[in-house]
C-alpha positions in Angstrom: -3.3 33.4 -40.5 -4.8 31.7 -37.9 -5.9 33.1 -34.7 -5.2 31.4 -31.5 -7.2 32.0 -28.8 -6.8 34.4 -25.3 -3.0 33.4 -24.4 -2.8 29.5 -25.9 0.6 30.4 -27.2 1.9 31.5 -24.1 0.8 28.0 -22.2 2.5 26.4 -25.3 5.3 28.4 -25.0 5.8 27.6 -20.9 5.0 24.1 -21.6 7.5 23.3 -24.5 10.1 25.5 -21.9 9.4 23.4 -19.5 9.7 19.9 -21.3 13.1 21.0 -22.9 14.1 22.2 -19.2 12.9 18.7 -17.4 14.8 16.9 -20.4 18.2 18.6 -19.4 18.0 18.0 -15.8 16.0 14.1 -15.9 18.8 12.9 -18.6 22.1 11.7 -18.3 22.7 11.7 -21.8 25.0 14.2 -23.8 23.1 14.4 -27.0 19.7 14.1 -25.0 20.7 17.2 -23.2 21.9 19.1 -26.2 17.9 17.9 -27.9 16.4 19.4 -24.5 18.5 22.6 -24.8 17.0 23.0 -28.5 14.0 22.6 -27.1 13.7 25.4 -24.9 15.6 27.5 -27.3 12.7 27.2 -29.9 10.3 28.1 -27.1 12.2 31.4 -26.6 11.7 31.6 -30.3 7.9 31.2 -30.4 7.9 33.7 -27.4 9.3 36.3 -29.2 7.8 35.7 -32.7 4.5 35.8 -30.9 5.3 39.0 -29.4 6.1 41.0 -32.8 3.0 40.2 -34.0 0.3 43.2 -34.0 -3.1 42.5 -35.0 -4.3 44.4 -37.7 -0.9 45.5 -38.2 1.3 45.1 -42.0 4.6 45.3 -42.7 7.0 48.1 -42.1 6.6 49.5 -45.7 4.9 53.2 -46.0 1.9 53.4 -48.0 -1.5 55.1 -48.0 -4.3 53.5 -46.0 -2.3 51.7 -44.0 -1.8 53.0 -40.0 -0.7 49.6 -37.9 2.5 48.2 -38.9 4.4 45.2 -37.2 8.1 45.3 -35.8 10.5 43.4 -37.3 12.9 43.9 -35.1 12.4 41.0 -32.9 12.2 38.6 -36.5 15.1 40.0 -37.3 16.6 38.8 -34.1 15.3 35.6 -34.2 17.1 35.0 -37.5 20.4 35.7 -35.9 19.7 33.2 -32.5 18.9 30.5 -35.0 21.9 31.2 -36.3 23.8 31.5 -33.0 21.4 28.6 -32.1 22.4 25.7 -34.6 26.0 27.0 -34.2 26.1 26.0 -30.9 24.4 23.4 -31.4 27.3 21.8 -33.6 30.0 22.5 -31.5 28.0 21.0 -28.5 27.6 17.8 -30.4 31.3 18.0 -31.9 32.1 18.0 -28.4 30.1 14.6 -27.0 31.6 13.3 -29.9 35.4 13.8 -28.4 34.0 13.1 -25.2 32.7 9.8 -26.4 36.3 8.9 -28.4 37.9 10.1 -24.6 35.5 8.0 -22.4 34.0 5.3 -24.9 30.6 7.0 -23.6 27.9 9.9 -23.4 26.1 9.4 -20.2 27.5 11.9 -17.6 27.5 9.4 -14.8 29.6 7.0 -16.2 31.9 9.8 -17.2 32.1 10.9 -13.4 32.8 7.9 -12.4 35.6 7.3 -14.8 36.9 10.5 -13.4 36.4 9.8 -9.8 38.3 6.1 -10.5 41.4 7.6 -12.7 
């Protein structure tokens, strides 16, 4: 496995947060939004992935000569958020898609403004 560096995969962590963060906020597209929110959710992921990792350490099975052993408890949690994660993930684009058949569009603005008008 390959060894990163001091903490690399934390500043890759905070930047891919931060790009999925500035993509919610800077777009007024549905589906863009939804792409920025998987975005920082796979950062979380990396965060925690990174963090179960012990160096030197092998999996949780007993055996002789062996004295380090990861946790796989946060895997196993990151299993069930990617889960959770593409779940949601449906229903939000199941939803712009009704919201597209409602207002004929996905940008927020124009939404609003249909709102404001009716």
């Amino acid at each position: 496995m390959i060894e990163f560096p001091g903490q690399i995969i934390y500043w890759a962590v905070i930047v891919m947060m931060m790009a999925g963060f500035y993509i919610v906020i800077a777009q007024g597209n549905l589906v863009k939004k939804i792409v920025g929110l998987n975005v920082f959710q796979v950062s979380v992921f990396l965060l925690y992935i990174t963090m179960g990792k012990v160096s030197g350490g092998t999996a949780p099975i007993l055996a002789d000569g062996f004295d380090v052993y990861s946790n796989p408890l946060p895997h196993v949690l990151i299993l069930t958020a990617i889960v959770v994660g593409v779940a949601t993930t449906s229903l939000g684009l199941a939803l712009v898609v009704r919201i597209n058949e409602e207002y004929g569009t996905i940008e927020d603005d124009e939404i609003l403004k249909q709102e404001s008008d009716a």
